[in-house]
Every structure is written in C-alpha cells, then in structure tokens.
N, C-alpha and C positions, 0 to 999 in steps of 0.2 A: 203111715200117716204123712201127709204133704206140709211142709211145715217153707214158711215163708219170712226171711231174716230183712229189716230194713237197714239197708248200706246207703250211710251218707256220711263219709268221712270227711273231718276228725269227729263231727260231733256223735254218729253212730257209727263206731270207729271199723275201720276195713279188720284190724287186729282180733278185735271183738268179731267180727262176725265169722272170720275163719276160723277162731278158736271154735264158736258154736255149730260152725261146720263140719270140724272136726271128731268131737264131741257124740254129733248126734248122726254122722252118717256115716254105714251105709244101711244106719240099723232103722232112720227114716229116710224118705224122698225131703229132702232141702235145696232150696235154691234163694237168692235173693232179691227185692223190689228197694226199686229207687224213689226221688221225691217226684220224677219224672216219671214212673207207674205210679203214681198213688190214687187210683182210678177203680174201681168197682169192680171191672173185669178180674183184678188183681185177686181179688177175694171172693171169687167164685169160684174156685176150683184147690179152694188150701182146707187145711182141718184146723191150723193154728200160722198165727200172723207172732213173731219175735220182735221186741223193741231190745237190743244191747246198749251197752254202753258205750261211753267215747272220750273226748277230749271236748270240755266246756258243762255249761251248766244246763240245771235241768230246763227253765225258760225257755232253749231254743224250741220245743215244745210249738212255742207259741207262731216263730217264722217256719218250721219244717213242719209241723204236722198239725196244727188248727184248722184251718181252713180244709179238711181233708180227713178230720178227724170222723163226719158221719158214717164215712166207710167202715171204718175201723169197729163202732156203737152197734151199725148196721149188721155185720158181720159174728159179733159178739154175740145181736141179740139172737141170731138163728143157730146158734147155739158154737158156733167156734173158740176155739179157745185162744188163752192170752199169755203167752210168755214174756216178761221183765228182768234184763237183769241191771243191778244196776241204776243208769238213768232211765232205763227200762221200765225198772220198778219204781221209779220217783213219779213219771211218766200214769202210773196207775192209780196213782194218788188225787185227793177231792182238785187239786187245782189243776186241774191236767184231765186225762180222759175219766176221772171219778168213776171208777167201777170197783174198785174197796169199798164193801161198806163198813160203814163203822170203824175202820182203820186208817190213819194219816202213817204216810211215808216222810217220815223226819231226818232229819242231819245227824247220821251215827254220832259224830266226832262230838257234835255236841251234847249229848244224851248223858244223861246223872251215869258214871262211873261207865264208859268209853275206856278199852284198851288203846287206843287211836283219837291223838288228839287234836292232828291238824291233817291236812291236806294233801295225801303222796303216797306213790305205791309201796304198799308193806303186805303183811300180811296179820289178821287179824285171829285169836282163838275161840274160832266158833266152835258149838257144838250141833253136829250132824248124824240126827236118827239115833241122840243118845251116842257118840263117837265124836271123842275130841279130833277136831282138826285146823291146823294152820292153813287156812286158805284165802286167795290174793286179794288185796282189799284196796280200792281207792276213791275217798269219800261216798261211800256207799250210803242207804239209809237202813234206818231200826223201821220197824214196823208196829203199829203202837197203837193199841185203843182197844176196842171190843173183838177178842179174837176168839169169842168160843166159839162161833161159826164157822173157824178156820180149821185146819189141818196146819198144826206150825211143824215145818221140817228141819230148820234148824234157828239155836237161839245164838246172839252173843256174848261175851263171857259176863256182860250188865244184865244179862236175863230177856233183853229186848230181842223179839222175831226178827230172825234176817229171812228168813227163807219159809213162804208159805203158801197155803192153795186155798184158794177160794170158791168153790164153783168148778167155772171153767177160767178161772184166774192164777195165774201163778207170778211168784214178781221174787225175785232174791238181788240181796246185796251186796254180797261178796261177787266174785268171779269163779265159779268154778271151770267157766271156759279157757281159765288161763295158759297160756304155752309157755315152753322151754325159752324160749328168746325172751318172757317177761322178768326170767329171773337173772338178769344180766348183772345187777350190781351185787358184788361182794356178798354185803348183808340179806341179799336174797336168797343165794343160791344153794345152801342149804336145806330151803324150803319147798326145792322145785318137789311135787308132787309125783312124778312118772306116770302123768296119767289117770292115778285116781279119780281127782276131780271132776275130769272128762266122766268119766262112770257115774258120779252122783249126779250128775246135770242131767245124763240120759234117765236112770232112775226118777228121777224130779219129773222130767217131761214125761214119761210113761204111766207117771202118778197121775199125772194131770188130764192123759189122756182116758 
C-alpha cells in the first residue's frame, strides 16, 4: 500500500512523521507531501493520505489545509483512505474535513475523569485491543458520540475512544509513532516502549486497510 505522510513542520511535525515512517515501513511504500504538493496529482497514485501531529493547534487547519482541503474529500470519496494521529485526528473532526459521522474529536484533558489534565508530553493509560498500555500522549483528543458504526481500537482509562476506524477513516490520539528521543526526561523514560507501539500503528493501519 502507498501511503502518503503530510510534513509541515512544527505544525505537522518532521518528528511525527519519521516516527510514522518508521513504524510503517518497509512493510508499506511511504513517502511524504508538502503544503507545496497539496495538488490533485498528489493523490492519484497513494491508497491513504496521513495527517500527524505537531507543535500548535488544531486551527492551523484552517491556513495549511482549507483551501486544498477538496483534494483530500475528493480522494476520500473514491474510496482512499484516511489516517489521523493526533491533530490528525482532531483534523477529521465536524470542524475541519468532517468525515466522522456522528462523532466530535474533543479536548481529552478536558473530558469527565481524564488521566491527563493539562497540556504536555506524558503518557497516558489507554487500553489497546483489550491490553493495558502506557502510550505517549500530548493533548490529544477522546472521540465521543455515536460510535456503534465504528470499530473502537482503543479506550481511555475515562472510557472515552482514543483510537478507532470508521470506513475508510482512521484518527487516534495518542502517539503510537512515538520514538526513543521522545522519552528524554527523567519521568519518561521508563515508559519508552521498545517498539511496541510502532507494531500497533502498523496493525491499526492494516485494519484500516
């Protein structure tokens, strides 16, 4: 599968997209488009278009990718798929390219009974495929609303979907693309995963496919 990562760093951060680089190849064809491809040709020749995460709010939405957003709809509607992680996944929500139905991508930290209460890299106790896991969290969102149409892959420890498939939609909130250099402070590094995580992202994306 040809899968297509958008790099615009900080706000689709270069970190995020080599984690997802990593992650997901050599077991698919990945490469990445700029705001400078963001052009029709781009997405004629991919099976899934990637929105990661980054540095700043979900909003930039509005100067990076609005104007450019039909590709993305276009693309969708002939039947491609949609990977979110992240502001990814905020990004798939009604105010932004609205292709969740019936689910709003909300503010974890603020959501009734959040392990995570402000704004910073930690890690948060999700549950995955039924399997507890500490995995990298920073201001991510819950996914909230009418979810029996979905596939939820993993909850938060409030019960709220971090991680689920729609279709041909995928959007999660945590980072499973996380790397070794993310767990640099003290209180992190007991948390580095060795990789796992990288496994459940491919997993996710081979669900999706």
């Amino acid at each position: 599968m040809k899968i297509s990562i958008f790099l615009n760093h900080p706000e689709c951060s270069a970190q995020c997209c080599v984690g997802m680089y990593e992650a997901l190849h050599p077991h698919h064809a990945v490469d990445f488009f700029t705001k400078e491809q963001f052009k029709s040709k781009t997405f004629k020749d991919i099976d899934m278009v990637a929105f990661p995460g980054g540095i700043g709010d979900s909003d930039t939405f509005h100067t990076l990718v609005k104007p450019n957003e039909g590709y993305v709809l276009d693309f969708l509607d002939r039947g491609g798929k949609y990977l979110g992680i992240c502001m990814g996944a905020y990004w798939a929500g009604h105010h932004y390219f609205d292709i969740l139905k019936g689910i709003q991508a909300k503010q974890y930290i603020k959501q009734p009974g959040a392990d995570v209460k402000r704004s910073f890299g930690t890690v948060s106790n999700i549950t995955w495929q039924g399997q507890p896991e500490q995995m990298y969290f920073y201001d991510g969102c819950s996914l909230v609303g009418n979810i029996d149409n979905s596939r939820v892959i993993a909850r938060y420890p409030n019960g709220d979907a971090m991680a689920l498939i729609q279709g041909n939609v995928g959007v999660i909130g945590c980072h499973p693309e996380s790397m070794y250099s993310w767990y640099d402070k003290k209180f992190l590094k007991p948390h580095w995963h060795q990789g796992r995580h990288h496994n459940l992202l491919l997993d996710f994306v081979n669900l999706l496919t």
